[in-house]
Backbone as a printed PyTorch tensor [residue, N CA C, xyz], in Angstrom:
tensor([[[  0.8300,  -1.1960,   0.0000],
         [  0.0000,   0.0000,   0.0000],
         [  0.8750,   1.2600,   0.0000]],

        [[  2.1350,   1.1880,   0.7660],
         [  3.0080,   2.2500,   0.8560],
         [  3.3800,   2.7890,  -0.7680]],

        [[  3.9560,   1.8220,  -1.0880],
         [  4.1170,   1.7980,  -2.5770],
         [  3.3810,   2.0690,  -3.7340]],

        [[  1.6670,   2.1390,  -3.2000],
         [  1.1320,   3.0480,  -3.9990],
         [  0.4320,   4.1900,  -3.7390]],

        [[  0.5390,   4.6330,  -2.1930],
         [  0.4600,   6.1090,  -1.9400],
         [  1.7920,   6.6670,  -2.6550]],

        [[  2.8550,   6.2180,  -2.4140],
         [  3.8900,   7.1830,  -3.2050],
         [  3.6390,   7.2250,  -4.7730]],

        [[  3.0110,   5.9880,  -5.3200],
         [  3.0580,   6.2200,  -6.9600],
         [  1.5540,   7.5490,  -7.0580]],

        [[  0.5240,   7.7040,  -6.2000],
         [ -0.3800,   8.4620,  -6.4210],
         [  0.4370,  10.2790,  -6.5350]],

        [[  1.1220,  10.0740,  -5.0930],
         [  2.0130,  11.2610,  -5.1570],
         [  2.7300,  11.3750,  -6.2360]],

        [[  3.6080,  10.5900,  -6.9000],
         [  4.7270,  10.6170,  -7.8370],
         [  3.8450,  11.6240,  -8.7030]],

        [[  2.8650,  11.0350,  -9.1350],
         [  1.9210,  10.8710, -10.6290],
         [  1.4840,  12.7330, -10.2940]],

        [[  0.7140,  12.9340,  -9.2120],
         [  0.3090,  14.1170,  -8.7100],
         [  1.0870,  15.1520,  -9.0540]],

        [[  2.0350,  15.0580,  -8.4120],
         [  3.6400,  15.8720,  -8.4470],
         [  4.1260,  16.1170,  -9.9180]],

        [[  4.0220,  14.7930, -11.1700],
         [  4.2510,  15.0860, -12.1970],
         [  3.0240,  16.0120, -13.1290]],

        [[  2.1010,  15.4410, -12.8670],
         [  0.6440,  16.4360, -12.7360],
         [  0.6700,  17.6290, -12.7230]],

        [[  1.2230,  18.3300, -11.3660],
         [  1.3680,  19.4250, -11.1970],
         [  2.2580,  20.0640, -12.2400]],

        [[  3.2610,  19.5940, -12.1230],
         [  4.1910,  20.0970, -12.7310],
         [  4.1410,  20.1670, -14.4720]],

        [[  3.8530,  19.2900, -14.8880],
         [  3.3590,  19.5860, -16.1870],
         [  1.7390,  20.6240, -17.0140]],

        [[  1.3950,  20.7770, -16.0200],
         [  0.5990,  21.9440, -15.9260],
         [  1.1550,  23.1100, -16.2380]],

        [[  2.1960,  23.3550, -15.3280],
         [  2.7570,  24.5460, -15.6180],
         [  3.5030,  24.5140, -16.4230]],

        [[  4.9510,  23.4950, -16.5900],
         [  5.8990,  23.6240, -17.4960],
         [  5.9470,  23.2130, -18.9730]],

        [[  4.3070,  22.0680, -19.1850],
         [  4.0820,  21.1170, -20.0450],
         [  3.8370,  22.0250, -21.9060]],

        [[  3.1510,  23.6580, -21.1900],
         [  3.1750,  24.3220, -22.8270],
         [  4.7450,  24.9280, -23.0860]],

        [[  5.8400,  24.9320, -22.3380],
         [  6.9740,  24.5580, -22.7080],
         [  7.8400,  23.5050, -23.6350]],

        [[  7.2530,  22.3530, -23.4350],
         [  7.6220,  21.2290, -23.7580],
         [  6.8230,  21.2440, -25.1010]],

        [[  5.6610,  21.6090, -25.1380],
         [  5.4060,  21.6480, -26.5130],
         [  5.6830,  22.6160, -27.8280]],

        [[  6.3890,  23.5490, -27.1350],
         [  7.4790,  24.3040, -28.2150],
         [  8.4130,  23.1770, -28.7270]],

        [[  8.9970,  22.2220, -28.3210],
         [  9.4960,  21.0540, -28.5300],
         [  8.9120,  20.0740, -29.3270]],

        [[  8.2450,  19.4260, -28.9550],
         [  7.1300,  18.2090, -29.2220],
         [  5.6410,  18.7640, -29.2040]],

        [[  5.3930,  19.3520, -30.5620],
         [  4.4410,  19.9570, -30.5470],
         [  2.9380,  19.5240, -30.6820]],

        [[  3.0760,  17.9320, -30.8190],
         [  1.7380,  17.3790, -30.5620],
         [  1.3540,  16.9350, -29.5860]],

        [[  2.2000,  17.5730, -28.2450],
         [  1.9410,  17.3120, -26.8360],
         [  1.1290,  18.1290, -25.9310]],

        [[  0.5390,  19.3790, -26.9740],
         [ -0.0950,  20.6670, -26.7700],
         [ -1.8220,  19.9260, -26.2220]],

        [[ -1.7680,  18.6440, -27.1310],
         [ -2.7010,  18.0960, -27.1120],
         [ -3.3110,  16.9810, -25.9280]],

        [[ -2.6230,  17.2060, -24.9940],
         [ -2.3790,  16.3100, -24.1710],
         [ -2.3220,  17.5670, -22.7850]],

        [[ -0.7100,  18.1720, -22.9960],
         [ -1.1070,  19.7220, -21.7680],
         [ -2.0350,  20.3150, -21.6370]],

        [[ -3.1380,  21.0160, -22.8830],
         [ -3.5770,  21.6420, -22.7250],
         [ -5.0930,  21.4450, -21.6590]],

        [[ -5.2690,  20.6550, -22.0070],
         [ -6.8670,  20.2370, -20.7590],
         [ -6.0680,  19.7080, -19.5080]],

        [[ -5.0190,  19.3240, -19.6590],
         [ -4.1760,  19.2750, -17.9360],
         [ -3.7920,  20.7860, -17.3030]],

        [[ -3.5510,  21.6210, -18.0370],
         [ -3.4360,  22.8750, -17.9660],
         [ -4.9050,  23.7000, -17.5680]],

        [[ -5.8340,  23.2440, -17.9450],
         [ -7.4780,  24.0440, -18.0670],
         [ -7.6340,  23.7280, -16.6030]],

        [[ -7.5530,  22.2620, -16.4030],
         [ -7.8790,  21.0230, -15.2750],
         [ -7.5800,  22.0180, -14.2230]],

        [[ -5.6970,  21.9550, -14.2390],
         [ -5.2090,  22.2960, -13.2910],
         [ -5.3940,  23.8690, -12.5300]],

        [[ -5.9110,  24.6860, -13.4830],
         [ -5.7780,  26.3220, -13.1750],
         [ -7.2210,  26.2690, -12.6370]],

        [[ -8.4390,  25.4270, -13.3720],
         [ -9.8260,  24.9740, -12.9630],
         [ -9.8410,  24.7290, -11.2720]],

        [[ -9.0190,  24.0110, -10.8540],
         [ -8.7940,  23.7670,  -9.8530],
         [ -8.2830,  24.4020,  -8.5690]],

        [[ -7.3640,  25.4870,  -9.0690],
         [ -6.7690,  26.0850,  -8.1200],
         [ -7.7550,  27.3460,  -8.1780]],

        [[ -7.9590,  27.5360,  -9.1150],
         [ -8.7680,  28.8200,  -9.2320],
         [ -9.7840,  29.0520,  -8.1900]],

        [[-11.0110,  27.8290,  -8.7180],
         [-12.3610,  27.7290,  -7.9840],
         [-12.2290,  26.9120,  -6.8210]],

        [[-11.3690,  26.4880,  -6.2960],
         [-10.7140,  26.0310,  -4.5370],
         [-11.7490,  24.7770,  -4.7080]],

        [[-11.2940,  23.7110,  -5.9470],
         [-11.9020,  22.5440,  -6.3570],
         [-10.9610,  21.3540,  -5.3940]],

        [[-11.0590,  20.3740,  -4.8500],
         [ -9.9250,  19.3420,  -4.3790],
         [ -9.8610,  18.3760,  -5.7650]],

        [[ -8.8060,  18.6110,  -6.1280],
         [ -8.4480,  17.0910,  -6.8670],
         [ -8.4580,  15.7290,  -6.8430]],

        [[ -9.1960,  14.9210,  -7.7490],
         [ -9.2970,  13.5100,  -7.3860],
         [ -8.5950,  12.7340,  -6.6370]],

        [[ -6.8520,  13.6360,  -7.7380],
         [ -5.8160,  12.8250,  -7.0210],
         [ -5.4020,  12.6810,  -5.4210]],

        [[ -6.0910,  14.2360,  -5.1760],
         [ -5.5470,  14.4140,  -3.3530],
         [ -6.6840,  13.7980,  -2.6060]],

        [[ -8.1730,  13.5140,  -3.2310],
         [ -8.7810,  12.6170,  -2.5790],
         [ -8.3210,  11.0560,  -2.3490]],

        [[ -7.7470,  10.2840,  -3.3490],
         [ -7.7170,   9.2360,  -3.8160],
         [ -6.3640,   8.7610,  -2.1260]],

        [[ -5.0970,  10.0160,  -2.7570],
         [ -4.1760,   9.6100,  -1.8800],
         [ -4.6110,  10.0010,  -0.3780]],

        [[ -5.6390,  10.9320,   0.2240],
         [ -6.3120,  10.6190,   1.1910],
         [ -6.3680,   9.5340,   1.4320]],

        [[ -7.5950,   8.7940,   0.8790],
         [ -7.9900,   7.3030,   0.6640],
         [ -7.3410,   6.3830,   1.5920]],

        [[ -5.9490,   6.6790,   0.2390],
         [ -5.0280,   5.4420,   0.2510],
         [ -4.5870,   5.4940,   2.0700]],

        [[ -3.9040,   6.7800,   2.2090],
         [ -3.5070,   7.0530,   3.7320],
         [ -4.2940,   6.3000,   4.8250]],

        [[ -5.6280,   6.7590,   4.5280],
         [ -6.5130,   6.6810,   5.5230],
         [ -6.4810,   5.2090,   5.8010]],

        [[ -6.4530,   4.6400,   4.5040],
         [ -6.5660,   3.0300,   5.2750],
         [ -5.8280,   2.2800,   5.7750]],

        [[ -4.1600,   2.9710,   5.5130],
         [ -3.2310,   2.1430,   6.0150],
         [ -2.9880,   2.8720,   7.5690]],

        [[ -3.7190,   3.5240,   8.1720],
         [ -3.7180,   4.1120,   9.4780],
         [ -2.9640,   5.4680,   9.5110]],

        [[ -2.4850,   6.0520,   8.2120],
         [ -1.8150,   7.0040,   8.2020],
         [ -2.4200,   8.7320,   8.4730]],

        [[ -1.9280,   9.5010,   8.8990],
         [ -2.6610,  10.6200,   9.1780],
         [ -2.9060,  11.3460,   7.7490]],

        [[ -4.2380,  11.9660,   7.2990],
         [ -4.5670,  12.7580,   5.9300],
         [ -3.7340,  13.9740,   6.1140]],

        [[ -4.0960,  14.8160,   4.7560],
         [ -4.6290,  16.5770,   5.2730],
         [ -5.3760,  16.7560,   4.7230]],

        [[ -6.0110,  18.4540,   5.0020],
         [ -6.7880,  18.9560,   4.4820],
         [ -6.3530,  19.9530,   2.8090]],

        [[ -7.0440,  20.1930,   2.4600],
         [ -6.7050,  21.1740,   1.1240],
         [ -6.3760,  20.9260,  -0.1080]],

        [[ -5.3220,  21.3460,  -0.7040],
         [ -4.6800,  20.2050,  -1.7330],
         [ -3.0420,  19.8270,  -1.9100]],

        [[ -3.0760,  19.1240,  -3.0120],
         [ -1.6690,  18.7230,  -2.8560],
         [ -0.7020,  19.8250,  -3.0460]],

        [[ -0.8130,  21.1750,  -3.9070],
         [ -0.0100,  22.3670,  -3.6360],
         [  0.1530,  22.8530,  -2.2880]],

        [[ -1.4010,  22.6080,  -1.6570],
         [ -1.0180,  23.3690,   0.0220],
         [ -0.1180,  22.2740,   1.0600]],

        [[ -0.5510,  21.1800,   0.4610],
         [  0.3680,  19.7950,   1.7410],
         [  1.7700,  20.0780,   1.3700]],

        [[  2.0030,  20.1740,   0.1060],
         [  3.5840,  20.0500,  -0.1050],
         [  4.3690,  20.7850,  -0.6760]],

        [[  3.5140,  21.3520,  -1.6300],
         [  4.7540,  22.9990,  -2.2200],
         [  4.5430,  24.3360,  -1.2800]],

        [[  3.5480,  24.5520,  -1.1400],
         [  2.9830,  25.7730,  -0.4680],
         [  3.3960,  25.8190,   1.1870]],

        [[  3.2320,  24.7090,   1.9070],
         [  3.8800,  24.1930,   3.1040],
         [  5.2460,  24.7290,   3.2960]],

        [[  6.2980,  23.4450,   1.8450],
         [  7.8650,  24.4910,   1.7270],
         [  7.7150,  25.8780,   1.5620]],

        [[  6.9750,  26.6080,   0.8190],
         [  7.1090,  28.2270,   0.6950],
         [  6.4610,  28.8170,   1.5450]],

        [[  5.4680,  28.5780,   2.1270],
         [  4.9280,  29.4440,   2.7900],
         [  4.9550,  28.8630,   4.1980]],

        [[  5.0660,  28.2250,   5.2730],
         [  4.9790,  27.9060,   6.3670],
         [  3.2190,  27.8740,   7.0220]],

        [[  2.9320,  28.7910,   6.5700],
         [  2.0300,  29.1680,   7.7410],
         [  0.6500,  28.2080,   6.7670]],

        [[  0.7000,  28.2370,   5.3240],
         [ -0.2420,  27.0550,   4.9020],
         [ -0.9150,  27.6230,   3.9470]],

        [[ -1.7350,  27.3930,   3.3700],
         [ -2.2440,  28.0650,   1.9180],
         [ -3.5140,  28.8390,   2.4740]],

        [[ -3.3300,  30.2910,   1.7570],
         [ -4.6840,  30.6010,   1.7560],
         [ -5.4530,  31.0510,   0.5990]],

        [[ -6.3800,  31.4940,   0.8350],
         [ -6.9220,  31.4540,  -0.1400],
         [ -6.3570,  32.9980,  -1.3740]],

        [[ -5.9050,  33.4740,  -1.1400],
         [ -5.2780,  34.4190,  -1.9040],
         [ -3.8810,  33.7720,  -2.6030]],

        [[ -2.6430,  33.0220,  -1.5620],
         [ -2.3970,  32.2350,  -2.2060],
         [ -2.6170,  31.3080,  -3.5300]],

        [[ -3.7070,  30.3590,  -3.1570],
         [ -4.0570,  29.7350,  -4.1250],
         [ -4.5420,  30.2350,  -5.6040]],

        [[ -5.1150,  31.0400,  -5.2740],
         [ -5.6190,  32.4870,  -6.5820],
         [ -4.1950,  32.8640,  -7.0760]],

        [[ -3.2350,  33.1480,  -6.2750],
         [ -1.6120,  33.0590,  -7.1020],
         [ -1.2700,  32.3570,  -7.8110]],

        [[ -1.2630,  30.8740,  -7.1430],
         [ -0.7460,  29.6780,  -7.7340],
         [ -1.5570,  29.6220,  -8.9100]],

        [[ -2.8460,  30.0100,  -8.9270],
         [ -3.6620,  29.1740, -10.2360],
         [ -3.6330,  30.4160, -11.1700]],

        [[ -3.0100,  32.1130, -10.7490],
         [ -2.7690,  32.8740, -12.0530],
         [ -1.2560,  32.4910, -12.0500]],

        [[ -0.3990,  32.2780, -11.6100],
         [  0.6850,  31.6530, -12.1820],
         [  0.6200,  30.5200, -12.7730]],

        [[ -0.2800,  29.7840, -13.1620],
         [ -0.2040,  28.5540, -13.8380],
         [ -1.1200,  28.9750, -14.9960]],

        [[ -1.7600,  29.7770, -15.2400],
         [ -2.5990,  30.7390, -16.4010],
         [ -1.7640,  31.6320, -17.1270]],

        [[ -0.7340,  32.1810, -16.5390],
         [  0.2860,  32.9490, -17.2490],
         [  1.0500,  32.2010, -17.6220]],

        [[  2.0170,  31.6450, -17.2810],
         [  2.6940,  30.0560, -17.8210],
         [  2.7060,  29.7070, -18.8200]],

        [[  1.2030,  29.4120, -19.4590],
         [  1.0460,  28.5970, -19.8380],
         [  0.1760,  29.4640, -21.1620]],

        [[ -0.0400,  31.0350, -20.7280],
         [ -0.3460,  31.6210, -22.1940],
         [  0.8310,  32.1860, -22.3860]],

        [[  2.0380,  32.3870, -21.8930],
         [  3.3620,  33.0520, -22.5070],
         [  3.8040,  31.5340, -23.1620]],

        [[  4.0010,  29.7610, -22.7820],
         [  3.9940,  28.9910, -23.5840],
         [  3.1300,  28.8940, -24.8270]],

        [[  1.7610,  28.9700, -25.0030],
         [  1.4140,  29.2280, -25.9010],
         [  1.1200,  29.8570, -26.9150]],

        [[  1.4270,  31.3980, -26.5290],
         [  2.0360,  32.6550, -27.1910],
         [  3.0550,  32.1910, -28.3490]],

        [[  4.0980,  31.7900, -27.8600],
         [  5.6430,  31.4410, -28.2550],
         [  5.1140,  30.3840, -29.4930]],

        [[  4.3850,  29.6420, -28.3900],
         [  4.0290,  28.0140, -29.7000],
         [  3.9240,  28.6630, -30.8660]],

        [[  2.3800,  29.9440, -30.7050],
         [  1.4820,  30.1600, -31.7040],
         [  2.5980,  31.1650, -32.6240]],

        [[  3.7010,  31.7580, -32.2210],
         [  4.3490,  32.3530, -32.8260],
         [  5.7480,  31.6790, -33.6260]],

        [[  5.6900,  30.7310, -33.0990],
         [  6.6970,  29.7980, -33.7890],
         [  6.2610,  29.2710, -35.1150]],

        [[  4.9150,  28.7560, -34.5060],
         [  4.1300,  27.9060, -35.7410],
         [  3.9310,  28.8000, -37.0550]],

        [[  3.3850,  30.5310, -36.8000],
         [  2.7910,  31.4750, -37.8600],
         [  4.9180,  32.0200, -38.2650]],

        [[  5.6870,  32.0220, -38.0260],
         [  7.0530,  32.2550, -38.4020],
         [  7.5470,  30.6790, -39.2210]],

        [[  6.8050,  29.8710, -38.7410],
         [  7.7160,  28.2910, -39.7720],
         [  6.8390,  28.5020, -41.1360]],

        [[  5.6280,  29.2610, -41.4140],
         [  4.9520,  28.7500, -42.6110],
         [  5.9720,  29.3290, -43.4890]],

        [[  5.2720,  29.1340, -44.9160],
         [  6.3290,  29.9330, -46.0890],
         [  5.6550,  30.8500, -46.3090]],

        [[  5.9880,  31.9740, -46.6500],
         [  5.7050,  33.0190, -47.2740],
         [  5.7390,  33.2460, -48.9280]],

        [[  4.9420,  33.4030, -49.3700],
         [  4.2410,  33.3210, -50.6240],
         [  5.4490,  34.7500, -51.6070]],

        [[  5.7230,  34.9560, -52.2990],
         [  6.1080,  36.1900, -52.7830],
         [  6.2960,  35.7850, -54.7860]],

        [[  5.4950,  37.0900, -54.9380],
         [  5.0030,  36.8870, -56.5250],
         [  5.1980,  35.7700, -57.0740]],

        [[  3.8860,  34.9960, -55.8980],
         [  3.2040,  33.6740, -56.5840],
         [  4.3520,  32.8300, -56.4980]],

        [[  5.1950,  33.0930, -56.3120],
         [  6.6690,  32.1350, -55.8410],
         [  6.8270,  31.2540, -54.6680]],

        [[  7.1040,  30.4200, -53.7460],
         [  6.7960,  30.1000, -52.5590],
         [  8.5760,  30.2150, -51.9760]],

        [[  8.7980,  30.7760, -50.8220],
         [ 10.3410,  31.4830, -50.6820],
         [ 10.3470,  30.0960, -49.8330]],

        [[ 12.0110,  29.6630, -49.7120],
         [ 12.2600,  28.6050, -48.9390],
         [ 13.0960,  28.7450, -47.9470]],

        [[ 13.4950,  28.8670, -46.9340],
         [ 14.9950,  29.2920, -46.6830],
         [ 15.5090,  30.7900, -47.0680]],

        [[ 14.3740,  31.8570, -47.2340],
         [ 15.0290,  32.8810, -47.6950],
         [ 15.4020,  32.9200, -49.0160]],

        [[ 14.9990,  32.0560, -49.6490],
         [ 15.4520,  31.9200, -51.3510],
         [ 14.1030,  31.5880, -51.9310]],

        [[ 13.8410,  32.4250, -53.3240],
         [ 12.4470,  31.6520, -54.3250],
         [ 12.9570,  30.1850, -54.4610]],

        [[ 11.7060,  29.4970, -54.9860],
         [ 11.9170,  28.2080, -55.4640],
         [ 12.2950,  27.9020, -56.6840]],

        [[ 12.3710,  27.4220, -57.6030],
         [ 13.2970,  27.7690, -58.7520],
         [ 11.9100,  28.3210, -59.4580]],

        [[ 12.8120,  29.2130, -60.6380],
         [ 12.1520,  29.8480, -61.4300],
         [ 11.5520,  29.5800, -62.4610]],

        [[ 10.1330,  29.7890, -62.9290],
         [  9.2000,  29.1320, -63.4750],
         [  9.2160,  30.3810, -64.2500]],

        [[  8.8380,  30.5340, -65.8480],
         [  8.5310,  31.1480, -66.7720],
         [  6.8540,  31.5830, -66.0260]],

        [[  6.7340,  32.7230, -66.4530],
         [  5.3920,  33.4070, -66.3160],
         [  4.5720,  31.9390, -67.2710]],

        [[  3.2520,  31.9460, -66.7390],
         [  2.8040,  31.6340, -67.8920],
         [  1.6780,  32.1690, -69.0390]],

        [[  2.0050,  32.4950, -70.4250],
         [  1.6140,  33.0060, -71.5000],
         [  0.1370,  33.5250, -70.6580]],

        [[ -0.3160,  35.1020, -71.5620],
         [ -1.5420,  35.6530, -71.0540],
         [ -2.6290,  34.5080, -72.0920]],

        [[ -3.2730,  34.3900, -71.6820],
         [ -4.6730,  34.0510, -72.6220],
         [ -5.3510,  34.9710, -73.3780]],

        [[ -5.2480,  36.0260, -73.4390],
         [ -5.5490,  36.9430, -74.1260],
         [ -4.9420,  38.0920, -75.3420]],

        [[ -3.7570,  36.9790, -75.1830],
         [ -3.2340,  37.8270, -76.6250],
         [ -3.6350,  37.6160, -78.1040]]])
């Protein structure tokens, strides 16, 4: 049982964290946007509207039955917010955490969306440029109306 309260945490922890850092990663691997992005909605959903996560119910759960003591709140307030803040999450806090995970994650997708509209080609007199160079050169072709 020990062994899978820690895999609930592991998973949580990676959870978290790809929330925030995950529209990063898809400047990289850009069909992973597809995958962050509703973990990203999820996660800011959550902190925002002071929702508890499945996951921090579940590893409740798990605690509870092996005689272990719970907490209350969520897994940012048990274990990141705890290290930073001492005194425990409040609710202004949490409204931090969840616009820092909203900004995050539109300056990652900013970048994406600006990467993606800078890779297309640019068209120039009907030419398609490659690399900064036309594509080879094609004769006009004849008017129809001469």
């Amino acid at each position: 049982m020990r062994y899978l309260i820690d895999l609930v945490l592991l998973a949580h922890g990676a959870f978290a964290l790809f929330t925030v850092v995950g529209g990063f990663l898809a400047l990289r691997w850009r069909l992973l946007w597809w995958l962050q992005l509703p973990c990203a909605l999820w996660g800011c959903a959550v902190e925002l509207a002071g929702l508890t996560c499945p996951l921090t119910a579940l590893e409740n759960r798990l605690r509870a039955a092996r005689g272990e003591p719970t907490y209350g709140g969520d897994f940012l307030a048990h274990y990141l917010t705890a290290a930073l803040y001492p005194i425990g999450l409040t609710r202004a806090v949490q409204i931090g955490l969840g616009t820092f995970v909203v900004a995050a994650n539109v300056l990652a997708y900013a970048l994406l969306y600006r990467q993606r509209v800078t890779k297309r080609q640019p068209v120039a007199n009907g030419q398609r440029v490659t690399n900064g160079r036309r594509a080879a050169h094609r004769p006009p072709a004849p008017d129809s109306h001469d």
